[in-house]
N, C-alpha and C positions, 0 to 999 in steps of 0.2 A: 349709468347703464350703458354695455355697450352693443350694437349692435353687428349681428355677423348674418352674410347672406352665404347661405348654402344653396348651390347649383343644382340641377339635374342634367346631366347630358340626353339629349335627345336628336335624333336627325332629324326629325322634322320640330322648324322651329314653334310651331301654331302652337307644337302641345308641350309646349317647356314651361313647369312653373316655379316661379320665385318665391320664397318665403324671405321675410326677415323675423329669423329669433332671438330673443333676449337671452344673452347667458347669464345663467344663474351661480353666481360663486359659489356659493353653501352646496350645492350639489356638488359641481365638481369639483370643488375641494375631499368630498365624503369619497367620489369616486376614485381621486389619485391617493387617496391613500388604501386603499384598499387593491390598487392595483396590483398588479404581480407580471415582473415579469422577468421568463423563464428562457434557456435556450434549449431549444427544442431540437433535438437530434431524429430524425424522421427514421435514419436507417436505423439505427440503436433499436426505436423502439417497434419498427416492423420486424426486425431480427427476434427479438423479444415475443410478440407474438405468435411467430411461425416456430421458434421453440415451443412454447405452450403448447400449441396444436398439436406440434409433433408427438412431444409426449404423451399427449392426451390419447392420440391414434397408436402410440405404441402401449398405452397399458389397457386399451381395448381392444389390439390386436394379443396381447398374451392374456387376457382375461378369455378373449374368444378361443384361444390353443387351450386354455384350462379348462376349458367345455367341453373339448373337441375329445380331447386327452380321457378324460370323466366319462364323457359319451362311448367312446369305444373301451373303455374297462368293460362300462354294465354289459355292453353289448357282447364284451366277449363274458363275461361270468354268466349271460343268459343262456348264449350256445353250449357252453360249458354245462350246464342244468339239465337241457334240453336232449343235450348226446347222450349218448349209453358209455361214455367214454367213465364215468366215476362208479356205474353200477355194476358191472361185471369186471372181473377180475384175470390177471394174466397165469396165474398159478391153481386153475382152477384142475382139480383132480377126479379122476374117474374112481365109480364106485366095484367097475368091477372088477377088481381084483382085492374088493375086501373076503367073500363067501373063499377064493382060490387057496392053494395051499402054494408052497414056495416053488414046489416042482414043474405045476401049472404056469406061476408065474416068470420064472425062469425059460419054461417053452415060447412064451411068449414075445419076453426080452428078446432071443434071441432072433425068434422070428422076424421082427420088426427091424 
């Protein structure tokens, strides 16, 4: 068996304390193999992430213009409902000169 003393740093020396532990091979034997190790690129994958985001802000900012978009149709089709602009008519014609004869109407014509 062997033994390994593992330290704690401390400044004040009163409260420093010392273990001695026994290594277990069968353990860390189980541990290095299971190990992994990888290089780790930090900008790579902050890059990565604020991509994400981005996108993520940009198809909630055109989901939100798709709303906005949506929202001012109805609002114009309700004005549209609401005006007299679809119930009255530009060709709208007077009755009287159906009783008149052509001569009357004519006077008329010309008058105007």
């Amino acid at each position: 068996k062997q033994w390994y003393q593992r330290r704690v740093s401390i400044t004040a020396g009163k409260k420093v304390i010392k273990l001695n532990i026994e290594k277990n091979n069968e353990i860390w034997k189980k541990l290095e193999k299971t190990r992994e190790e990888r290089d780790i690129d930090l900008q790579e994958e902050r890059e990565g992430r604020e991509k994400e985001a981005r996108e993520e802000i940009k198809k909630q900012q055109k989901l939100q213009r798709e709303l906005e978009r949506l929202q001012i149709e109805e609002d114009k089709k309700e004005r549209e409902i609401r005006s007299y602009k679809g119930r009255c008519e530009d060709n709208v014609t007077s009755n009287q000169f159906d009783n008149e004869s052509d001569a009357e109407r004519e006077l008329v014509d010309d008058f105007m």
